[in-house]
C-alpha positions in Angstrom: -14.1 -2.4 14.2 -10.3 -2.3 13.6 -8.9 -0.4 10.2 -7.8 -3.0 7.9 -4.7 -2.0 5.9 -3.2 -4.2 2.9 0.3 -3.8 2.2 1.5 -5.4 -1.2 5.4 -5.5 -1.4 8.0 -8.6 -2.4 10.1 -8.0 0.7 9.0 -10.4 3.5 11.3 -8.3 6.0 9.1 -5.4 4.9 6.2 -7.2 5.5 7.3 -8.9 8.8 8.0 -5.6 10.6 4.7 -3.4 9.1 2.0 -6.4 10.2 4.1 -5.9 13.7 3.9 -2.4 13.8 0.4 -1.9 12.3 -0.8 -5.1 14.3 0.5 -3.1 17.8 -1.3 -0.7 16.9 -4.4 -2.3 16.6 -5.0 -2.7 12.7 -6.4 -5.5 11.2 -3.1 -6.1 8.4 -3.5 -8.2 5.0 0.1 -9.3 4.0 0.8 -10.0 0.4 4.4 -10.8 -1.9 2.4 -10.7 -5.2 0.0 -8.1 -6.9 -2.9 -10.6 -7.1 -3.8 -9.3 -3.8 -5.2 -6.1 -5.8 -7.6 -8.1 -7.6 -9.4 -9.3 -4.4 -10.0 -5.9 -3.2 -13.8 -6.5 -3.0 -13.5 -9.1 -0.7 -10.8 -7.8 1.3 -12.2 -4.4 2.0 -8.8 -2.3 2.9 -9.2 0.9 4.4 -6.1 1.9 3.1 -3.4 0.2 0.7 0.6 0.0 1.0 2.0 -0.6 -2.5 5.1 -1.8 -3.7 6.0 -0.1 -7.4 8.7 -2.8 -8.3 6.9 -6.2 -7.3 8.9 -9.1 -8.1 6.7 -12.5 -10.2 3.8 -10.1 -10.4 2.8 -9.2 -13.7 2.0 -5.8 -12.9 4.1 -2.4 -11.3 2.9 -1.4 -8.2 2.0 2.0 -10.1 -0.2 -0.2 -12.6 -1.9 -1.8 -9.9 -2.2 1.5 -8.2 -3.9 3.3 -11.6 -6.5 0.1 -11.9 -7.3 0.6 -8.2 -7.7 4.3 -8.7 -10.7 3.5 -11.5 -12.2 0.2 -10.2 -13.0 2.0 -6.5 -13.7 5.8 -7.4 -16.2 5.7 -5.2 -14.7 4.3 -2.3 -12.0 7.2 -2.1 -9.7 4.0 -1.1 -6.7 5.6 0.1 -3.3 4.1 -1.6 0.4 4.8 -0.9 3.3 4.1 -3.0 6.1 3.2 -1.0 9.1 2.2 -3.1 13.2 3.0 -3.4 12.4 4.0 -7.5 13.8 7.5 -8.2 10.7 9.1 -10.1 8.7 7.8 -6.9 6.7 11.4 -6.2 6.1 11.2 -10.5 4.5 7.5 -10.4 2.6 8.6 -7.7 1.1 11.3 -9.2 0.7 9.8 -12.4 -1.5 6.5 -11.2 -3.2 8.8 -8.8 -1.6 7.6 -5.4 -2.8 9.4 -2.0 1.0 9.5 -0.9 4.5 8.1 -1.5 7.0 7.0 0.4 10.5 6.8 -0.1 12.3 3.2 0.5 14.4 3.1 3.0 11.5 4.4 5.1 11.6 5.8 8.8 8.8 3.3 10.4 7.5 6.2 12.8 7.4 8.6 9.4 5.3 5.7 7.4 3.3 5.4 10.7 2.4 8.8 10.8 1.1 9.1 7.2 -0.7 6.2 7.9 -2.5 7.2 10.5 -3.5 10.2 8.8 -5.8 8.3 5.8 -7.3 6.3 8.5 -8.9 8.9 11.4 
């Protein structure tokens, strides 16, 4: 069975070219624009998430979302990664508990790599 990864960002381009990517490389990919996506996380099982910090109509920052998911799934050690442009990026990461950060504009191989990494 395939590695499912959820990426939440407001950026369809973003989103376009990571299910491609992830997709070629044989993960099953969950695409969202909003934040609600983080409250489905029971049913959507991700192995590892991909989280905007500035989510545009969502009622929550990505690092908000990120702190929530950090407490609701202890347990599941559910890997999350901030990737965002914000300039205190590597101190919202630590802060909500993020696995990794990544800073926007991104190298795809890089955020491929670090990827890969959560999900051996």
């Amino acid at each position: 069975m395939s590695k499912r990864i959820l990426v939440i960002d407001d950026d369809e381009d973003i989103l376009e070219i990571l299910h491609i990517v992830f997709q070629e490389k044989g993960y099953d990919v969950i695409l969202s624009n909003t934040g609600e996506a983080a409250e489905h996380i029971q049913v959507i099982h991700p192995d590892l998430i991909l989280l905007d910090v500035r989510i545009e109509g969502s009622a929550k920052r990505g690092d908000e979302i990120c702190a929530e998911i950090k407490e609701r799934y202890k347990e599941e050690k559910m890997p999350v990664i901030l990737v965002s442009a914000e300039t205190d990026l590597e101190v919202l990461a630590n802060q909500c508990g993020a696995d990794h950060y990544i800073s926007k504009p991104f190298d795809i191989y890089q955020l491929l790599m670090q990827v890969q990494k959560f999900l051996v």
